[in-house]
C-alpha positions as CSV (number, residue, x, y, z in Angstrom):
1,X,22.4,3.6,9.7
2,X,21.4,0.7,10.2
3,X,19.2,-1.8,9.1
4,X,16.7,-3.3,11.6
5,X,13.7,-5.0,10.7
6,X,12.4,-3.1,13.5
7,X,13.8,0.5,12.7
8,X,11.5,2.5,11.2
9,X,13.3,5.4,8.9
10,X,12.1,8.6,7.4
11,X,12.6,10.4,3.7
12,X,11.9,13.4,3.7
13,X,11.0,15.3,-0.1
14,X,10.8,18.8,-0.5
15,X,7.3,18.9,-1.4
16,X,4.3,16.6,-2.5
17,X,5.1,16.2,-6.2
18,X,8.8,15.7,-5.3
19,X,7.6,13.2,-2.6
20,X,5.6,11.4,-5.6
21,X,8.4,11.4,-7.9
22,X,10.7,9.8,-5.4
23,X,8.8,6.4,-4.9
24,X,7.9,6.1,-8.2
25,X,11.8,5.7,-9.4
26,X,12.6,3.8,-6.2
27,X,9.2,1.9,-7.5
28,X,9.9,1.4,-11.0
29,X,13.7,0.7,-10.4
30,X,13.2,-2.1,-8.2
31,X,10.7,-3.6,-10.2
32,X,13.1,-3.2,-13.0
33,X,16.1,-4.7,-11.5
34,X,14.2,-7.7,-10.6
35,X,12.4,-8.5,-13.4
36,X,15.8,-8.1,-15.4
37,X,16.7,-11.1,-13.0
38,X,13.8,-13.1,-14.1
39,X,12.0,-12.5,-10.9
40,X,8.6,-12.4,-10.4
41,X,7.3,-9.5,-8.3
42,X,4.5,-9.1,-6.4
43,X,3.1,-5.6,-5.0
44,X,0.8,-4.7,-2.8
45,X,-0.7,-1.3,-2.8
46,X,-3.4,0.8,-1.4
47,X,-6.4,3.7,-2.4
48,X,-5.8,6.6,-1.6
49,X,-4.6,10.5,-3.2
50,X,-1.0,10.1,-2.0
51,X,-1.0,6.0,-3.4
52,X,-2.6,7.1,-6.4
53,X,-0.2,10.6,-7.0
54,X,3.0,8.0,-7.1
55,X,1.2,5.7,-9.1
56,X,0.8,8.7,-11.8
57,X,4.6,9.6,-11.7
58,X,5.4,5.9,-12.5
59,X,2.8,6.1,-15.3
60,X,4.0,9.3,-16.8
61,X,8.3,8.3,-16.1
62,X,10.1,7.2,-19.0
63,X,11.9,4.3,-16.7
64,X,8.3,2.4,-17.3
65,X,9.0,1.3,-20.9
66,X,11.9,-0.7,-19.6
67,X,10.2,-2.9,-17.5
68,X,9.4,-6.1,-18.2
69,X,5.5,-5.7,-16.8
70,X,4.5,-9.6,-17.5
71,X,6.8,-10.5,-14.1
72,X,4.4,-8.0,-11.8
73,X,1.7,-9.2,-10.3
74,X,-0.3,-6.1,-9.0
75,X,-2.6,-6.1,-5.9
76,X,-4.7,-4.2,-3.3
77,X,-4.5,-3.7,0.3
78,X,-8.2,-2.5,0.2
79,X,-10.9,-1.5,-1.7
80,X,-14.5,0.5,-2.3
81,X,-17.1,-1.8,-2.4
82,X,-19.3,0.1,-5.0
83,X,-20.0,-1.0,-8.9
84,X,-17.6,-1.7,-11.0
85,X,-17.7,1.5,-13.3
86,X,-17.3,3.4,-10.0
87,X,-14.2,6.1,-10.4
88,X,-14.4,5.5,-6.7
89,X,-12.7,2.0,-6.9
90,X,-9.0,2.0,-6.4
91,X,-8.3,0.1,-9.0
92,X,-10.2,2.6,-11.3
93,X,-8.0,5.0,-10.0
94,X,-5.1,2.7,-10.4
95,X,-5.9,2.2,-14.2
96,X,-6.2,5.6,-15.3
97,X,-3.2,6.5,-13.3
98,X,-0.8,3.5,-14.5
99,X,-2.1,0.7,-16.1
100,X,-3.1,2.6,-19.0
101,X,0.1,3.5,-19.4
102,X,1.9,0.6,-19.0
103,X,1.6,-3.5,-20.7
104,X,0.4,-5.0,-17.5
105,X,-0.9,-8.5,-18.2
106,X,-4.8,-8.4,-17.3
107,X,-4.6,-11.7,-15.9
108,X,-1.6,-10.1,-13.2
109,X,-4.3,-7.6,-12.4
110,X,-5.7,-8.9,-9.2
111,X,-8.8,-6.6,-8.3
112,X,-10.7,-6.9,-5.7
113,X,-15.3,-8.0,-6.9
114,X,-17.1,-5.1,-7.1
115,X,-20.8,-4.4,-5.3
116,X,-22.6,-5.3,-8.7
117,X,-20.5,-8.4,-9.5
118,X,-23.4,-11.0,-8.1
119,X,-21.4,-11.8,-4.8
120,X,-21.8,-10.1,-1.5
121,X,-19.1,-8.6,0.9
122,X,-18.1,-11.6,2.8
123,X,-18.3,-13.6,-0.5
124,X,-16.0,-11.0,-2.1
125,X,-13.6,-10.6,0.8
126,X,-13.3,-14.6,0.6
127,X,-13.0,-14.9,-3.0
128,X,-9.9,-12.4,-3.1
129,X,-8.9,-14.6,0.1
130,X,-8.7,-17.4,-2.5
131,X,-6.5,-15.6,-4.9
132,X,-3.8,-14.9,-3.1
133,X,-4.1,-18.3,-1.5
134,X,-3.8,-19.2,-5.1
135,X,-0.3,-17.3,-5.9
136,X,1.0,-18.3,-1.9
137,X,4.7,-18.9,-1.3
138,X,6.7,-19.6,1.7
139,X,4.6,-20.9,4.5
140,X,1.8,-17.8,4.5
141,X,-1.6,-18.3,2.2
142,X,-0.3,-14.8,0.2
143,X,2.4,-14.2,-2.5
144,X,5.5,-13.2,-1.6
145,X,5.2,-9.2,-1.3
146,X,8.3,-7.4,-2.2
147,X,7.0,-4.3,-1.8
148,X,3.7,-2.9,0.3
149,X,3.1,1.1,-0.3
150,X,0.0,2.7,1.8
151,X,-1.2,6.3,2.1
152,X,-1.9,7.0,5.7
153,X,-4.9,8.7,6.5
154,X,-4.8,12.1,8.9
155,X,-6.7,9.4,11.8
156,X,-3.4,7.2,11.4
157,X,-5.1,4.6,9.3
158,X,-3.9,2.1,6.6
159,X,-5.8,0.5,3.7
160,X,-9.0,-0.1,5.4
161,X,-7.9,-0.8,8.8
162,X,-9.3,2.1,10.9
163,X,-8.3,3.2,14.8
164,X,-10.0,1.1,17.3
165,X,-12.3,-1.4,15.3
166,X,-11.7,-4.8,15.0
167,X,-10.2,-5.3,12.0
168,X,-6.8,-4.0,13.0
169,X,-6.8,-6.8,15.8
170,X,-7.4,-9.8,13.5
171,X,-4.9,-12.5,13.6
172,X,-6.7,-15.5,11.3
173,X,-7.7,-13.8,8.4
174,X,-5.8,-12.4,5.4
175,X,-8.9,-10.4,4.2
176,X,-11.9,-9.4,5.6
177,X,-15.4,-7.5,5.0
178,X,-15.3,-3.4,6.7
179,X,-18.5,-2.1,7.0
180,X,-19.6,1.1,8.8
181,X,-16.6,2.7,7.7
182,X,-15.8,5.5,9.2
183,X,-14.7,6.9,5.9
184,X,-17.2,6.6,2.7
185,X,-18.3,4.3,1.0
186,X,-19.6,2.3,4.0
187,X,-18.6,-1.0,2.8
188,X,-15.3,-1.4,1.8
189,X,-12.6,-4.5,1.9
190,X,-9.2,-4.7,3.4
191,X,-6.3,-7.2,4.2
192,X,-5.2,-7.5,7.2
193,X,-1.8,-6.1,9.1
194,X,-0.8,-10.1,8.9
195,X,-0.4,-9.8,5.2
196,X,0.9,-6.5,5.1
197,X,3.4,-7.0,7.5
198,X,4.8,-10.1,5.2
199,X,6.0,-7.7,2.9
200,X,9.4,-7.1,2.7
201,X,9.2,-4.0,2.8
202,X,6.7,-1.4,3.9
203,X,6.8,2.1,2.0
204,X,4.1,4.5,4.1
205,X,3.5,7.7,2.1
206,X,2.3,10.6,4.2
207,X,2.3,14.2,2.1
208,X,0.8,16.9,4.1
209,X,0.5,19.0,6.9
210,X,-2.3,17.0,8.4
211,X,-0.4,13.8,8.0
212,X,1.4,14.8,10.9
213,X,0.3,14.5,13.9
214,X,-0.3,10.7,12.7
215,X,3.8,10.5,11.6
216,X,4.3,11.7,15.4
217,X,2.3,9.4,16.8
218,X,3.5,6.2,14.9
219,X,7.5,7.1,15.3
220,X,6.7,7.3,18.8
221,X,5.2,3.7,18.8
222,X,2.0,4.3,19.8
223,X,-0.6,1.8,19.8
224,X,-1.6,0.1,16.3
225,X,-4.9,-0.5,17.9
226,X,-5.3,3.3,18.3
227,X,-3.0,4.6,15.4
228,X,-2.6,1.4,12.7
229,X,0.4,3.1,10.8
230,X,2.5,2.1,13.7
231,X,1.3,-1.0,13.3
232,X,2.9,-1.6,9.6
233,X,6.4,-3.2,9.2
234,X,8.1,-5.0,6.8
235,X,10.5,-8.3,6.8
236,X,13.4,-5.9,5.9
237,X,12.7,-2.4,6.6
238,X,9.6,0.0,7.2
239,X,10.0,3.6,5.3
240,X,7.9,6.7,6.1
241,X,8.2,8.7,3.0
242,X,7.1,12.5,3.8
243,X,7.0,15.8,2.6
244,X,8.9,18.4,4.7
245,X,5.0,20.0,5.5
246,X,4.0,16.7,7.3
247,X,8.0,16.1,8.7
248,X,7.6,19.5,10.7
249,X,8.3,17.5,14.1
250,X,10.5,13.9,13.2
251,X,13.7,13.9,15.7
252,X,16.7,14.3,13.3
253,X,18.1,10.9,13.8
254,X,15.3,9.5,12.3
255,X,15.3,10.9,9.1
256,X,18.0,9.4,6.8
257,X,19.5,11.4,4.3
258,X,20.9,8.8,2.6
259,X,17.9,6.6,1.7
């Protein structure tokens, strides 16, 4: 098959834990392999159940002990603005799920302020701007993504982009401030498709019946205003990982096999 920037391909698992399982080793052996190398690596990652399931199988696989975890720099694509003890936050979710399990440096932990943290939302969208302006390569103000991984919601969204607002539209900003979300909490903070689309590669996890419709729609190139999912691709390829219950209706050519 082969291997556009523009192609996007589809892996289809038998089920939801099998799907989970399947990015985490792609995940961890990746991440391996390069930090072998002496390569930094820098990943960008979602909230979300399906985000957070394959975050679990990488915590619980034994392939995590041979990582060297100093070279990974870990960050979000979007966050709950709520306190800081919240379970809610992603990166609560994140820590319980993997980074408990694993010898992350703190320091390559790059969360997102939380609501009681004595900044705002625009302050704490700017300050995380500042970060990754901090860690930039190449000629964006970001790291160097090797790998981006988002759930997808049932309504097509990614991180905290949602259908038909204006976040999903910017073009001059790297991160901005959601509010009125139409998902709770009402305040939340996201990058923008600019910095997720300098990833290398874009991993979209979609487990689920109701995931769908929303696979349908951004195979078939629909609008990333209306549907941002179809909006999402990476420098080198764009993955729709699926379970068979949400891969009901993909064309055959589509799905690869081989992957």
């Amino acid at each position: 098959m082969a291997q556009l920037r523009a192609e996007k391909r589809v892996v289809v698992s038998p089920d939801a834990d099998a799907l989970s399982e399947k990015v985490a080793t792609r995940l961890l052996n990746r991440v391996g392999r390069r930090a072998a190398t002496g390569k930094q690596t820098h990943l960008l990652i979602s909230g979300g159940t399906a985000v957070t399931a394959v975050l679990r199988a990488a915590g619980s696989a034994d392939a995590r002990r041979d990582v060297d975890w100093s070279r990974v720099h870990l960050w979000w694509a979007d966050e709950r603005f709520v306190p800081a003890d919240s379970p809610e936050r992603n990166v609560s979710m994140a820590r319980d799920a993997l980074l408990s399990h694993i010898d992350l440096p703190e320091e390559n932990v790059h969360a997102f302020a939380a609501s009681d943290g004595g900044i705002d939302l625009d302050a704490a969208a700017r300050a995380y701007a500042e970060d990754l302006e901090r860690h930039a390569a190449r000629a964006n103000p970001w790291p160097d993504f090797s790998e981006c991984f988002l759930g997808v919601g049932p309504d097509g969204h990614i991180a905290s982009l949602f259908p038909d607002r204006t976040e999903i539209a910017d073009l001059d900003n790297a991160v901005l401030p959601v509010r009125h979300s139409p998902v709770p909490p009402s305040d939340r903070l996201t990058v923008t498709r600019r910095v997720i689309n300098s990833a290398r590669r874009v991993w979209m996890i979609l487990p689920g019946a109701d995931k769908a419709s929303a696979l349908g729609l951004a195979l078939a190139g629909a609008s990333y205003h209306s549907v941002p999912a179809a909006g999402a691709k990476g420098r080198r390829h764009t993955i729709f990982f699926v379970d068979e219950a949400a891969a009901g209706d993909v064309p055959e050519e589509l799905i690869d096999p081989d992957f």
